[in-house]
N, C-alpha and C positions, 0 to 999 in steps of 0.2 A: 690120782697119780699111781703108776704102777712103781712099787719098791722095788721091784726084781730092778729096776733099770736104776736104782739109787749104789755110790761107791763111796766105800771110807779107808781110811787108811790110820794105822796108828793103834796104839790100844796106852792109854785114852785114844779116841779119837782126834786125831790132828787135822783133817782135813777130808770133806766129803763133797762129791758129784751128781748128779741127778740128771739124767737126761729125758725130758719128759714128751712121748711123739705128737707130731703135727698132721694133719691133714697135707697131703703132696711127697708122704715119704720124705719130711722131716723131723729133726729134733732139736728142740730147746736145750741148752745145755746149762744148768744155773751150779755152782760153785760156790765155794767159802772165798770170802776174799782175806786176802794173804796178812794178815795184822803187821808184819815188817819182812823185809827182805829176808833173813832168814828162813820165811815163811815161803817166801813162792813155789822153792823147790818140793817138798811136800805136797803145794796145791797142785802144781804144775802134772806131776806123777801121780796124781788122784785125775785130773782131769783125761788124762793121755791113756787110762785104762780104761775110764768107763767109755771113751769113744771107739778101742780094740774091741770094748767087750761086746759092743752091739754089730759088730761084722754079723754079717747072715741075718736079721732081724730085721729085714725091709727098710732100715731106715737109711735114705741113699747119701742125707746132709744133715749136720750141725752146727746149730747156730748157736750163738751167744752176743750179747749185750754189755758195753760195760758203759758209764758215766765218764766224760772225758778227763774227769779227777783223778780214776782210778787207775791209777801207773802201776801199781802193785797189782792188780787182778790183771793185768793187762799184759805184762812181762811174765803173770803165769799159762794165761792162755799161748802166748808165746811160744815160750818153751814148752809146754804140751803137743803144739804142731798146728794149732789155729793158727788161720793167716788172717791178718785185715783186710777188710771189704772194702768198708765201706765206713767217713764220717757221715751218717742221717742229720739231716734236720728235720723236726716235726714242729707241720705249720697248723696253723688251727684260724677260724674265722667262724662269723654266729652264724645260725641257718634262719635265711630271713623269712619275719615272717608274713611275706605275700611274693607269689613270684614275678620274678622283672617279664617284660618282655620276652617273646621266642626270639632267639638267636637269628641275626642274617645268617645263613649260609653260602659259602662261595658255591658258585655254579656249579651246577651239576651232583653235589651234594645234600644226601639228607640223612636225618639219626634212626634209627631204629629201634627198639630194644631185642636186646638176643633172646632165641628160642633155645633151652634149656637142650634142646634134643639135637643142634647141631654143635657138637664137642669138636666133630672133625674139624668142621668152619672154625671155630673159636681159634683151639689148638695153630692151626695155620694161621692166623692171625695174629696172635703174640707172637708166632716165630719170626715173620713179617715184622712185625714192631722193633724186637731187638736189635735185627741189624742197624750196627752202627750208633746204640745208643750211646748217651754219654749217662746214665744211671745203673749203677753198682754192673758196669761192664764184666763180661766175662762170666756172669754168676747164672746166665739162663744156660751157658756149654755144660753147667756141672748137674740140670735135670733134665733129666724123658720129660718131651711136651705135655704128656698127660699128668704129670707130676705135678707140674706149674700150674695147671687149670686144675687141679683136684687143691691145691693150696690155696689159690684165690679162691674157691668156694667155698673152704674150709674158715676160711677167716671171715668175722663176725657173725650175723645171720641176714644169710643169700636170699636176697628176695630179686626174683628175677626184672620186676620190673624197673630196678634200678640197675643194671648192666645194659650198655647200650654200647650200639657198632656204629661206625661214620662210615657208611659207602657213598662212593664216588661214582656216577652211573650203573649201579647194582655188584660194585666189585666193592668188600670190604678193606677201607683205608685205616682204620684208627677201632680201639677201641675205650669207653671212661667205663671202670666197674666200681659201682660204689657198693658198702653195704652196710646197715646201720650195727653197732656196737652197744649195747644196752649197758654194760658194766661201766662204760665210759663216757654215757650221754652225748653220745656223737654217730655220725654217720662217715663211715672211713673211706677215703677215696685206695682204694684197694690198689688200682693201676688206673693210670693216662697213656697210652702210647700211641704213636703215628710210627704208618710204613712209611721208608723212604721218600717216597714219592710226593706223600703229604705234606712233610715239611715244611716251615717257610711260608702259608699259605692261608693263613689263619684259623686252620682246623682246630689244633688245639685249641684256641679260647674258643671259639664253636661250641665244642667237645663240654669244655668246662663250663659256658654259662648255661647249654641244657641242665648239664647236671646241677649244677647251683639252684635252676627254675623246677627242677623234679624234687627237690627233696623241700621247697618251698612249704612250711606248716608242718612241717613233721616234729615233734614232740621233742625227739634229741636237740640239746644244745648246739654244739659246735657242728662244722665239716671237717674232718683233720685229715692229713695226712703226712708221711714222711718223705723226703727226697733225698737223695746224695749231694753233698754240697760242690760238687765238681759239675754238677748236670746245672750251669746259667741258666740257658733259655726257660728251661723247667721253672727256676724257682724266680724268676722275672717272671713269667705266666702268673705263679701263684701268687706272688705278690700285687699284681695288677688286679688282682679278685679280691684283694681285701685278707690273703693269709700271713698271718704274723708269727715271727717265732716264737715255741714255749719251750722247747728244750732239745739238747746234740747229747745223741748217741753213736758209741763207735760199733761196728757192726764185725764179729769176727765167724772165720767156717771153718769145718773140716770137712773131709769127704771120709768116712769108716773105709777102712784098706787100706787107705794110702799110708804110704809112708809118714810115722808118727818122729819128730826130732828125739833125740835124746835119749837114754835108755833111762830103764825105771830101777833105781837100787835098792827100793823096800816095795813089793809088789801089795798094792792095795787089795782089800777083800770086800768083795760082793754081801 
């Protein structure tokens, strides 16, 4: 962890920030959580600095996490100038061990796995994907497509032969990127998404029971991954695969620049 990018406020210390970067030109943003109402204000004005402080510093989004118990961390990210995303669920299911069946595919359809060297392709692909999603909307307008694709491969370890494309007569429709997580004894479904056009069609479960049959014997325990609980279809998919929930997380951002709420009346120190 870089301490240059750690914030406290106080002497004693009453309240510190950390914002730690990600792969895609993001940052994690982890907090003291507020002991009482009293408290938020201080966390709030620690957190709302060190998102100022990293203007110019390549990092283009922040993120943060809270437990849906957490009213008081929550009402600080708040008033800091974080907005809510997103409530996640995170589904999980065992990786079995022998693989089903290959997938029927609808006509004209077959999987591939991606070649590492076409980014262009990819990038065009999840831009394709987003329209019109119903998961954490709005949130692919706030990164450069290269950002998105440098984050998905940033997250767990990229082994290419688990990223696969669904084309549709040789025009890519869909993409499932999975990658396994070692710290976590699982294999993360990183993204699912369908163009338009795919829809409706039974691509997705396609999509997912390859990947369910590819990662068949692999060492990791679970498959997991998270959804937005606004996205149905999505998590009626995953449920029909055998994903169950293990726990909701709310999902809060900033973008560094923007307009932060509130003014700061004891200016935190680096």
């Amino acid at each position: 962890m870089d301490l240059s990018l750690l914030w406290s406020a106080g002497h004693p210390v009453q309240a510190a920030a950390l914002i730690v970067p990600h792969p895609g030109r993001t940052g994690l943003l982890l907090s003291t959580v507020p002991r009482d109402p009293a408290h938020v204000q201080a966390v709030a004005e620690t957190v709302r600095a060190a998102v100022h402080g990293i203007v110019g510093m390549g990092i283009g989004m922040v993120q943060a996490l809270t437990s849906p118990h957490e009213s008081l961390r929550a009402s600080a990210l708040r008033a800091a100038g974080l907005r809510h995303l997103a409530t996640l669920e995170y589904l999980e299911r065992p990786i079995p061990g022998r693989p089903a069946p290959a997938p029927e595919l609808p006509a004209g359809m077959r999987i591939v796995t991606w070649d590492p060297a076409d980014r262009r392709g990819m990038t065009q692909l999840l831009r394709r994907t987003y329209e019109g999603t119903l998961d954490c909307p709005g949130l692919s307008d706030l990164r450069r497509d290269e950002d998105i694709l440098d984050g998905h491969l940033g997250a767990g370890t990229f082994d290419p032969a688990l990223w696969f494309v669904l084309r549709e007569h040789d025009r890519p429709i869909g993409a499932l990127l999975l990658s396994p997580s070692p710290p976590t004894d699982s294999v993360e479904v990183i993204y699912l998404g369908l163009a338009p056009e795919a829809r409706g069609r039974g691509a997705g479960a396609a999509l997912m029971a390859h990947g369910i049959r590819a990662v068949a014997n692999r060492p990791e325990r679970t498959l997991a991954l998270a959804v937005d609980v606004r996205n149905v279809p999505a998590t009626r998919l995953y449920q029909r695969f055998g994903f169950a929930p293990v726990r909701r997380r709310e999902a809060w951002i900033a973008v560094p620049g923007q307009a932060q709420s509130g003014e700061t009346a004891t200016p935190p120190v680096k």
